[in-house]
C-alpha positions in Angstrom: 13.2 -0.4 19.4 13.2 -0.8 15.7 13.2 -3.3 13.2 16.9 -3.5 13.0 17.0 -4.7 16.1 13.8 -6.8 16.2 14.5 -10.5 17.1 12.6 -13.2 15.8 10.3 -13.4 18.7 9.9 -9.5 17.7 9.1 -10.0 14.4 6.4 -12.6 15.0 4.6 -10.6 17.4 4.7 -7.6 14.8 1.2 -6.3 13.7 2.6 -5.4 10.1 5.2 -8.3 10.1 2.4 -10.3 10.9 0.1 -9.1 8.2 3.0 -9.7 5.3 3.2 -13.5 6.3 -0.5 -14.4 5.9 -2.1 -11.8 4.2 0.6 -9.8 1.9 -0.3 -7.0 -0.4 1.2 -5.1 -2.5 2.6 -2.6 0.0 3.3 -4.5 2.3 5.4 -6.8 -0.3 6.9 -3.8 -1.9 7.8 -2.6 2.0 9.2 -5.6 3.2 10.9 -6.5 0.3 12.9 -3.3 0.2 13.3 -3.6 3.9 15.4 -7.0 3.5 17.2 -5.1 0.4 18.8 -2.9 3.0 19.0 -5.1 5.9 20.3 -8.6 4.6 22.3 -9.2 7.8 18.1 -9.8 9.2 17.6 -12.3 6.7 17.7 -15.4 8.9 16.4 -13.9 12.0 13.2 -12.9 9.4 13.3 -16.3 7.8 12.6 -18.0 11.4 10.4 -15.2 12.6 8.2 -16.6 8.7 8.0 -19.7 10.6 6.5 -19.1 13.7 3.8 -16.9 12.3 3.2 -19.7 9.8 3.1 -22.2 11.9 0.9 -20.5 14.8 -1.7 -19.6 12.0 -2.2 -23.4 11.2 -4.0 -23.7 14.6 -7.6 -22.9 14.9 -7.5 -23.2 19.2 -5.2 -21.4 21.8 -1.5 -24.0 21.5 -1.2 -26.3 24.1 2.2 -26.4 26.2 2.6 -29.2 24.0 1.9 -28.1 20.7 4.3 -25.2 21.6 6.9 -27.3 22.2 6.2 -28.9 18.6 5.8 -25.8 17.0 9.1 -24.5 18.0 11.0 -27.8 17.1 9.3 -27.8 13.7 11.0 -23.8 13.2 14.3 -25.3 14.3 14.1 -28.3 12.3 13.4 -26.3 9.3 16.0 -23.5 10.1 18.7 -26.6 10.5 17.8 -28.2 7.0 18.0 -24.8 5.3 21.6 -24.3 7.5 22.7 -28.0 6.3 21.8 -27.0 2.6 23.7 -23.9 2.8 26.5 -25.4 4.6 26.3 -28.5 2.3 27.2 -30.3 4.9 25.3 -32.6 7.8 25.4 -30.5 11.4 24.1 -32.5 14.5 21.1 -30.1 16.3 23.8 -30.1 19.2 26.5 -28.9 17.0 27.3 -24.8 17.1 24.4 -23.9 15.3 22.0 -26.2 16.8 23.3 -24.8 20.2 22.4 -21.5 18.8 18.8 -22.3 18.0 18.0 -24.3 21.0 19.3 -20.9 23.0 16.4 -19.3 20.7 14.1 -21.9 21.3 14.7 -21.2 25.5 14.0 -17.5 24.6 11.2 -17.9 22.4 8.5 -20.9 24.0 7.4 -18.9 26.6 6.0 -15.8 24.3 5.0 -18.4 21.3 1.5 -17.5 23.2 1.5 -13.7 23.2 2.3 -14.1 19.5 -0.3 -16.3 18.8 -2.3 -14.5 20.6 -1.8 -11.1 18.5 -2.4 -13.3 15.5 -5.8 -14.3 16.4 -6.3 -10.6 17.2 -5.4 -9.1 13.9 -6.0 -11.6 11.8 -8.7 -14.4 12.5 -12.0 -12.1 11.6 -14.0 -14.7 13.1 -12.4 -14.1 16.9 -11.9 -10.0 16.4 -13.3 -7.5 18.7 -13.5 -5.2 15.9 -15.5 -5.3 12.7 -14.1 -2.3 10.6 -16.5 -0.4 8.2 -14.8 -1.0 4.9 -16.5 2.5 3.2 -14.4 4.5 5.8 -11.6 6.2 5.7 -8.7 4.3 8.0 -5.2 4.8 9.6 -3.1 1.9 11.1 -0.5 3.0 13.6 2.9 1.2 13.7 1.3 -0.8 16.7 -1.3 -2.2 14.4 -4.1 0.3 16.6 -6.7 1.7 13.5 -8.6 5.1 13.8 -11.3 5.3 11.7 -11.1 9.0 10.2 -14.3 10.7 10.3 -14.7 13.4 7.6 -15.7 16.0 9.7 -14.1 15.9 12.5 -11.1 17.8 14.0 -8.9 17.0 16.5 -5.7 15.8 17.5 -4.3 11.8 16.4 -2.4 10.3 19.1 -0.9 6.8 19.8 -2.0 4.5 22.3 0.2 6.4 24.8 -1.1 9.7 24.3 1.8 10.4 21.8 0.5 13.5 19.3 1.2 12.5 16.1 -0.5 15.2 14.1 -3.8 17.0 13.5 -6.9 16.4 11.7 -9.3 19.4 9.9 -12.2 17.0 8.3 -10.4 15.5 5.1 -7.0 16.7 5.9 -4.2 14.9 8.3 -1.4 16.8 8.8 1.4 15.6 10.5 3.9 17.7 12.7 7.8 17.7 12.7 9.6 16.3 15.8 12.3 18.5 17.6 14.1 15.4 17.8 14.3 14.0 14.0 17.9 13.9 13.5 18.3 10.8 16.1 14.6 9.4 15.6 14.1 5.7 14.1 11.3 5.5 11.2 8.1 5.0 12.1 5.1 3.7 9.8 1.7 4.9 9.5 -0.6 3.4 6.5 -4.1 5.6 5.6 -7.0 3.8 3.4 -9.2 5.5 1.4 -12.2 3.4 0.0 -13.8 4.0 -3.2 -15.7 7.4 -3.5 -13.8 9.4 -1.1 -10.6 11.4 -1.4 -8.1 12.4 1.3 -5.3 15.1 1.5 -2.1 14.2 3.6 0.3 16.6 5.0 4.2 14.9 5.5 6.0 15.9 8.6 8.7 16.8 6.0 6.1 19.2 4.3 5.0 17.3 1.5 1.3 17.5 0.4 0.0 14.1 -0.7 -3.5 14.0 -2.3 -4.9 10.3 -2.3 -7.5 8.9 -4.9 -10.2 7.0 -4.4 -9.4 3.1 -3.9 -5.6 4.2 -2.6 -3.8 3.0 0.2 -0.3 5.0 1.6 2.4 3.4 3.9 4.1 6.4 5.2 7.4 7.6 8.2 5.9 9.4 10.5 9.0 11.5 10.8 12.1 11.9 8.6 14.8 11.3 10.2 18.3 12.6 8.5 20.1 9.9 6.5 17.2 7.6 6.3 15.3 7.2 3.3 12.3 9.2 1.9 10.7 6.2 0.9 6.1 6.1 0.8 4.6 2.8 -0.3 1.7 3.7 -2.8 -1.2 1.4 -3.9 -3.4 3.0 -5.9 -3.4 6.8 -7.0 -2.0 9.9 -5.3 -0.6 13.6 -6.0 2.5 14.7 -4.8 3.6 18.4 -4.3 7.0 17.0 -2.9 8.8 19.6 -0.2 12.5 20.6 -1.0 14.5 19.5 2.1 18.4 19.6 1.2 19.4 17.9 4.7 17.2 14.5 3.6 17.4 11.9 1.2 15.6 11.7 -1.7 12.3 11.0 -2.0 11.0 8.3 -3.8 7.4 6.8 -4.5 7.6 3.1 -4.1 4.8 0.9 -6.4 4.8 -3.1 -7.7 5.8 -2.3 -11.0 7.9 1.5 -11.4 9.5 3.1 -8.4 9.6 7.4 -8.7 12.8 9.5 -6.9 12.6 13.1 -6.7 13.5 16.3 -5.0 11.1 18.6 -4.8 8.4 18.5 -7.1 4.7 17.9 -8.4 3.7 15.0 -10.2 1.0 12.4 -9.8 1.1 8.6 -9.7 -1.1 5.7 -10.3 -0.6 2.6 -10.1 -4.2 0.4 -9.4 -4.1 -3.3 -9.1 -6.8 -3.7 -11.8 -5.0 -1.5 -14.6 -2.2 -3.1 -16.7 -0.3 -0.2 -15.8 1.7 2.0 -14.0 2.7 5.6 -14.4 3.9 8.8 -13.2 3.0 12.0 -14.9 5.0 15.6 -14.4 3.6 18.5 -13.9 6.4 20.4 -12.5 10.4 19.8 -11.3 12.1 17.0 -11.9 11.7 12.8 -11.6 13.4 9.4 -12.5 11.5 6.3 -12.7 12.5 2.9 -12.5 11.8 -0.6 -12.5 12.8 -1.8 -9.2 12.7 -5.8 -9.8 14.6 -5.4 -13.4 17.6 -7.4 -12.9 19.3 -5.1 -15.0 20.7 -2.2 -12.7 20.0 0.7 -15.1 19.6 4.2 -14.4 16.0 5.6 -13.7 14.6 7.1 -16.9 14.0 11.0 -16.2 11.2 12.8 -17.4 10.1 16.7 -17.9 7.2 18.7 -17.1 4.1 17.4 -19.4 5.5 14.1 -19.7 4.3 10.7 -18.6 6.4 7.7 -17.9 4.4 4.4 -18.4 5.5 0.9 -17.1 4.0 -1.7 -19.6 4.7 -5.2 -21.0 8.3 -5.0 -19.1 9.2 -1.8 -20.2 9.2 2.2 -19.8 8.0 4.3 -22.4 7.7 8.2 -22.1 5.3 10.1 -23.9 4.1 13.9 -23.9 0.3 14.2 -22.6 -2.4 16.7 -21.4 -1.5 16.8 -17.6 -5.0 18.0 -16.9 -6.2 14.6 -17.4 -4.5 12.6 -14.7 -4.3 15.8 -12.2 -7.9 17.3 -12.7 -9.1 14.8 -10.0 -7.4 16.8 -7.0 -10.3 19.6 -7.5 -13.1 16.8 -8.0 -12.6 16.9 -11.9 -13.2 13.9 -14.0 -11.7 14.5 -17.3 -11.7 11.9 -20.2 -9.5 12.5 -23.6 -10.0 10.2 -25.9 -10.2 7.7 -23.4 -11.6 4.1 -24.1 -14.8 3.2 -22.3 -13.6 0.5 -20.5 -11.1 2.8 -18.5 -14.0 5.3 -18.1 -15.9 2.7 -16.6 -12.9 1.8 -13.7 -12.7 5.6 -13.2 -16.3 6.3 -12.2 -16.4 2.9 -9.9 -13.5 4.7 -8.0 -15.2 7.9 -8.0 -19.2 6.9 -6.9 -17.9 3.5 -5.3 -20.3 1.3 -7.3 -19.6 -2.0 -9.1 -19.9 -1.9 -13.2 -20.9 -4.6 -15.1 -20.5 -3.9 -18.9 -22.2 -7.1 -21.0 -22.0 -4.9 -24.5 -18.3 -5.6 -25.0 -18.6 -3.3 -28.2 -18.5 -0.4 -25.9 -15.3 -1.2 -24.6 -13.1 0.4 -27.3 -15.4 3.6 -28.3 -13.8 6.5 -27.1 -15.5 9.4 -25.4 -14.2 13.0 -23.8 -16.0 15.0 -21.7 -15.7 16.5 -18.2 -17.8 16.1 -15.3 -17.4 17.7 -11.9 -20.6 17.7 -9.7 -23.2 15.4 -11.8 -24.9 12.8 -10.7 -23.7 8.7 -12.0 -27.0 8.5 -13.8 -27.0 12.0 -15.4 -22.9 10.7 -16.8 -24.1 7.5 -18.3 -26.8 9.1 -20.2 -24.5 11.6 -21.7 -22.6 8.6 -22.7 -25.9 6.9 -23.9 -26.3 9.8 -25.8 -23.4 9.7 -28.3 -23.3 5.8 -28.3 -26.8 3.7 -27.7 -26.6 1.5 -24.8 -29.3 0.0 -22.1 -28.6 0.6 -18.4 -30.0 -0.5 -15.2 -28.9 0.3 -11.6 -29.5 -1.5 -8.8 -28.3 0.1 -5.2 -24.9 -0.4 -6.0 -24.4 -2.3 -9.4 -24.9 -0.8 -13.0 -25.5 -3.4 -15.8 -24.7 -2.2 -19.3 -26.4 -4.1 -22.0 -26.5 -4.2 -25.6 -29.3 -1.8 -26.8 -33.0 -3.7 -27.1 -34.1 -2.5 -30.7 -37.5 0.2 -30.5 -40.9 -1.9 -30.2 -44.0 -0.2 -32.9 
């Protein structure tokens, strides 16, 4: 079954529906928001679905048959005011839509429990058999199951029922192609990757994703014809897009500017700590957009060696040295000009280390260089080098300070 036929009862029990009621993100916002954008028909069934997964999470202990009872007349009293303000009219709770929600409610009591109980599972770290390593390399199944991904190991990913979904080779997932696509329903798979690793992704459809460090993808498992293409990105990634004439077209879903394409290679970034987003082309065509304008303009397209920024509520495009935001894929980092404060955010990605920078002079010099296989500390010296500056590092934390003049 899939969400278009989820019930309310469905929805609350959902691991991912779950997760965007108590502890939303921004792809699981940007996923459910465009879900509810092509499903508006759901939009009550949802709304109610809020409630019970709000409501359950407000208890500490397992709901008594009573307090299960209350719950469930606290949803349909607050379904019935929003009906009445809609209606703009009063409705008695025995009326036709009361009748309608106390059918619900007959429905519903008896698994308020099982839904409660899947909360306290994924949710209340305090009661969950499973403490996740957060320096590891994840993927979350539709069924909220997560497999840590060991860098170098092989082997086959399966579902809780033995279900193949693809293969691993050490820092590559690749996903195979179902026999069945044209009838299957899309299924969602989300992989993690912490600071200081990388990960390379292989689409069902084909299409090579390469994921930065600090990046999170919400991905189908297959693609079905007539759905859409649609990957939720948080973070950074490459995409070598595959051609596929018999799909939809595939489009890059952020907060802040959405990409559609055909078959192409571009790369995207789009970090919650920067103050923007962008998509740079290296080859093929691309639109971007803004998809909360409320303006329904057409997506700005860009050409090989362009970049398309989203800043300050609006979309510039400028012509740039792709090298810089590609060179990552092969371990690269390349600065051009770059200020030091973005430098700094780039190697806490790359060597997963926290930066503290107390000589705010530094922020606006500007350095280039590239670095592939040296060491933090031999990279900050460089940078010491051309620009004075004091250093100390402590396991993970670097403190820049301003420089302490010479002593005789």
């Amino acid at each position: 079954m899939t969400y278009k036929d989820y019930s309310s009862e469905d929805f609350a029990k959902d691991h991912y529906f779950q997760k965007w009621v108590l502890e939303k993100d921004t792809i699981t916002a940007n996923f459910w928001d465009n879900w509810l954008a092509q499903h508006p028909e759901k939009k009550e069934v949802v709304e109610t679905a809020r409630d019970m997964v709000r409501l359950l999470a407000r208890d500490e202990d397992d709901p008594t048959p009573y307090e299960k009872d209350r719950i469930w007349m606290e949803i349909i009293e607050k379904r019935n005011i929003r009906e009445k303000s809609r209606m703009n009219s009063p409705k008695s709770i025995f009326g036709k839509t009361g009748k309608r929600y106390l059918k619900v409610a007959a429905v519903i009591i008896p698994l308020v429990a099982l839904a409660y109980g899947a909360y306290q599972l994924d949710f209340l770290g305090s009661k969950g058999s499973m403490t996740l390593d957060p320096n590891r390399i994840t993927l979350e199944l539709q069924d909220g199951t997560i497999k840590v991904m060991d860098e170098e190991a092989s082997g086959l990913i399966t579902t809780g029922d033995g279900k193949a979904l693809g293969k691993q080779d050490k820092n590559i997932l690749t996903y195979q192609r179902s026999k069945d696509d044209v009838t299957e329903e899309l299924v969602y798979n989300e992989l993690t990757v912490p600071y200081g690793k990388n990960f390379e992704l292989v689409l069902s459809d084909g299409s090579h994703i390469y994921l930065n460090a600090g990046s999170k993808l919400r991905y189908p498992v297959q693609f079905p014809q007539g759905k859409p293409r649609n990957v939720f990105l948080d973070g950074e990634a490459f995409f070598d897009v595959a051609r596929d004439s018999t799909r939809s077209q595939f489009t890059v879903v952020t907060d802040m500017l959405n990409t559609q394409v055909y078959g192409t290679r571009f790369n995207v970034s789009s970090y919650k700590d920067e103050n923007n987003t962008f998509t740079v082309l290296e080859e093929g065509s691309v639109g971007v957009y803004q998809p909360n304008s409320p303006k329904k303009e057409d997506p700005v397209k860009i050409v090989p060696g362009q970049r398309a920024v989203f800043e300050d509520g609006s979309i510039q495009v400028e012509t740039v040295d792709i090298r810089k935001y590609t060179s990552w894929i092969d371990g690269e980092l390349y600065f051009l000009d770059d200020r030091f404060e973005l430098i700094l955010k780039e190697l806490e990605r790359r060597f997963d280390v926290k930066i503290d920078n107390r000589y705010e002079k530094l922020n606006d010099v500007k350095f280039t260089g590239s670095f592939t296989r040296e060491p933090l500390d031999q990279i900050l010296k460089l940078f010491q080098y051309q620009t004075p500056f004091d250093y100390d590092m402590k396991k993970k934390t670097i403190t820049i300070q301003k420089p302490q003049p010479m002593t005789k």
